[in-house]
BAMITI-443685 format. One record per residue (C-alpha): x, y, z; residue number from 1. Coordinates in nm, 2 decimals, m for minus. Example, Ala and Ser with C-alpha at 12.3 -4.5 7.8 and 13.67 -1.06 7.14 Angstrom:
# residues 2
+--------+--------+--------+-----+
!     px !     py !     pz !   k !
+--------+--------+--------+-----+
!   1.23 !  m0.45 !   0.78 !   1 !
!   1.37 !  m0.11 !   0.71 !   2 !
+--------+--------+--------+-----+
# end
This chain:
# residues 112
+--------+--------+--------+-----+
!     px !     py !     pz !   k !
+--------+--------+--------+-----+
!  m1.59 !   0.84 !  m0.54 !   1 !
!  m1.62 !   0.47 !  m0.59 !   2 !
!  m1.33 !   0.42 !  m0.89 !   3 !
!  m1.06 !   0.28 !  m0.70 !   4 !
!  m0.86 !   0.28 !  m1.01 !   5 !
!  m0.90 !   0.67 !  m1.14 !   6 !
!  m1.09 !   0.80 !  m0.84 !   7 !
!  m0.76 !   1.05 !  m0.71 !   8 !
!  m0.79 !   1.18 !  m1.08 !   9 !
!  m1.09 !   1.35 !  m0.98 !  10 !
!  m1.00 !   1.52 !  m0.72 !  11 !
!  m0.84 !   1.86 !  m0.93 !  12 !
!  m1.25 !   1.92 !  m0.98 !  13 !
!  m1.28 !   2.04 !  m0.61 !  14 !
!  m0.97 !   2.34 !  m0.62 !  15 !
!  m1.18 !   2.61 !  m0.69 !  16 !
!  m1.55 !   2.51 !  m0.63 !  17 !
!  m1.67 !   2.78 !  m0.40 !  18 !
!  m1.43 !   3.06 !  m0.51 !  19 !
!  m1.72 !   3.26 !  m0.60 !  20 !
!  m1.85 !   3.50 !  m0.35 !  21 !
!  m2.19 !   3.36 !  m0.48 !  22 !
!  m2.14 !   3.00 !  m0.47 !  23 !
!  m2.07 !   3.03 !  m0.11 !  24 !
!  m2.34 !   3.23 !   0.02 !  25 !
!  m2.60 !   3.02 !  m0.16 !  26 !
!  m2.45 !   2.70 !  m0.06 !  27 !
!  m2.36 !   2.80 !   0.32 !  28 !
!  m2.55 !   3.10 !   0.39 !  29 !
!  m2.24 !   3.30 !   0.43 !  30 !
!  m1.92 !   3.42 !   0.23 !  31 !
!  m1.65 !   3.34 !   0.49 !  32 !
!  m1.79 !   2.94 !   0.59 !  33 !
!  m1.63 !   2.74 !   0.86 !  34 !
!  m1.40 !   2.46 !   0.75 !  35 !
!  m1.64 !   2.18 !   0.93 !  36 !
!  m1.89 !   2.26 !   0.66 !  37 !
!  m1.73 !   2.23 !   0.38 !  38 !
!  m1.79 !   1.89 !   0.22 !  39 !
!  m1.65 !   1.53 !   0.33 !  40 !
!  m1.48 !   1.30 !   0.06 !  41 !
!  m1.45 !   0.96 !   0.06 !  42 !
!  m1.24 !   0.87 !  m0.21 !  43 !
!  m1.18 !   0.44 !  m0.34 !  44 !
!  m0.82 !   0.39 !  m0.44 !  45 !
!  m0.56 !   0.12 !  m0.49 !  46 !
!  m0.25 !   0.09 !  m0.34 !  47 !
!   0.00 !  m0.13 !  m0.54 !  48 !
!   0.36 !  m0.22 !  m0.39 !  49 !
!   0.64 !  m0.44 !  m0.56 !  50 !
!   0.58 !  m0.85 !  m0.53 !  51 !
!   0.95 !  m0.91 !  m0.47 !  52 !
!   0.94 !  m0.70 !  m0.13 !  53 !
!   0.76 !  m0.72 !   0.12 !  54 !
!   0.42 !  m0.57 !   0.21 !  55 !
!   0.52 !  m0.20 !   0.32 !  56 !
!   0.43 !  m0.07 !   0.68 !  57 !
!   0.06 !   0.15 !   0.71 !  58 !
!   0.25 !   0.45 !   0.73 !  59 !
!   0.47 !   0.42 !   0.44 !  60 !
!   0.16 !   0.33 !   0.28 !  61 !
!  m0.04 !   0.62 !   0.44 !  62 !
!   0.21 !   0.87 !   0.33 !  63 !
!   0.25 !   0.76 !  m0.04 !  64 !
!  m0.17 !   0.80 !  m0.09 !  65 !
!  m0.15 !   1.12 !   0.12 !  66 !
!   0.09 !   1.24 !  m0.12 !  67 !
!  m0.08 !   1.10 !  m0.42 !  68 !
!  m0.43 !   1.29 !  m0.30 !  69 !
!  m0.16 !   1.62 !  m0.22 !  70 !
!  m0.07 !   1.61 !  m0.58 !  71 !
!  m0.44 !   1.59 !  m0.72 !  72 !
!  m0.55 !   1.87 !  m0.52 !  73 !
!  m0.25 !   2.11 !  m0.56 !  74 !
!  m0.18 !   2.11 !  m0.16 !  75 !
!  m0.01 !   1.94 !   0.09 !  76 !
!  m0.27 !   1.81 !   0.31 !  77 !
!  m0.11 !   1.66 !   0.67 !  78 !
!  m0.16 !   1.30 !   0.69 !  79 !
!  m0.34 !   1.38 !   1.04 !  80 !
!  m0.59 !   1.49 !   0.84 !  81 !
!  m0.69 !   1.20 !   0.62 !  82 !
!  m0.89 !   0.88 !   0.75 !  83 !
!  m0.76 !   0.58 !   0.60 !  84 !
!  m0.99 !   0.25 !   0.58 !  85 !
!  m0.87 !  m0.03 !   0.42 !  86 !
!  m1.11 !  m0.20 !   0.19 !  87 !
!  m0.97 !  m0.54 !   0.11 !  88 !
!  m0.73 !  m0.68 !  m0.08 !  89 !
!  m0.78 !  m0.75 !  m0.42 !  90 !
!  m0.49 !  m0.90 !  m0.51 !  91 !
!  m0.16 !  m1.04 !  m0.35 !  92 !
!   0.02 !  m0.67 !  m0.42 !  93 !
!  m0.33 !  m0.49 !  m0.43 !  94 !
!  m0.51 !  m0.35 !  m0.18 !  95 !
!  m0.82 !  m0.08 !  m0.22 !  96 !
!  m0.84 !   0.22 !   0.06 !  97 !
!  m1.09 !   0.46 !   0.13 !  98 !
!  m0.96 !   0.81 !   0.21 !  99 !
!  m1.17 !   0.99 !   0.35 ! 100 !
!  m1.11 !   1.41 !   0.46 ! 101 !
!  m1.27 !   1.73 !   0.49 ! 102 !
!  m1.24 !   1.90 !   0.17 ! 103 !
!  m0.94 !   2.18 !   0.29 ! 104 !
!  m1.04 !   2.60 !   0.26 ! 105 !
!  m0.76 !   2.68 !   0.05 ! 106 !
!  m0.85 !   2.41 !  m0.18 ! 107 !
!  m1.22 !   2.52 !  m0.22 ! 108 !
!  m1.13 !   2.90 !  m0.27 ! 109 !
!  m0.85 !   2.83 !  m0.45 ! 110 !
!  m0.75 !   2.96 !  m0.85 ! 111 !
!  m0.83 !   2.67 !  m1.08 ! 112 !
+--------+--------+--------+-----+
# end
């Protein structure tokens, strides 16, 4: 998802997409898939930090857009799991990530 400024928004539309019985045996060929099948998401954000400080550390970083992606999808996905690339910067106290992660079981099956 290549809207580094909304992008995380989106991600509340995956809870829930192959809840259905249905849905999954059509789209894996069985109702009980294996987590390595389930999609990959690569999702653009921007990571924005105070100009009168100085630039945080990757893991302070790292741990605010894990917990920003967490929120979106209604569950706390480990930072282990989440690839981080950084993009570029696009500005002295803006800098554009690509997350990427495997799109978690209980997120897919999960209630809307």
């Amino acid at each position: 998802m290549n809207l580094p400024d909304s992008a995380i928004e989106f991600l509340d539309g995956f809870r829930g997409l192959y809840r259905d019985p249905e849905t999954r045996l059509k789209a894996f060929g069985m109702l009980e898939p294996h987590c390595d099948s389930l999609p990959l998401i690569h999702v653009h954000c921007f990571y924005k930090h105070d100009p009168d400080i100085p630039e945080p550390d990757p893991e302070e970083v790292h741990e605010d857009l894990r917990a920003r992606v967490s929120d979106r999808l209604n569950f706390q996905i480990p930072v282990e799991e989440l690839s981080f690339h950084k993009v570029r910067k696009v500005a002295p106290t803006k800098t554009m990530f690509c997350i990427t992660f495997r799109l978690p079981m209980e997120v897919a099956i999960a209630e809307q």
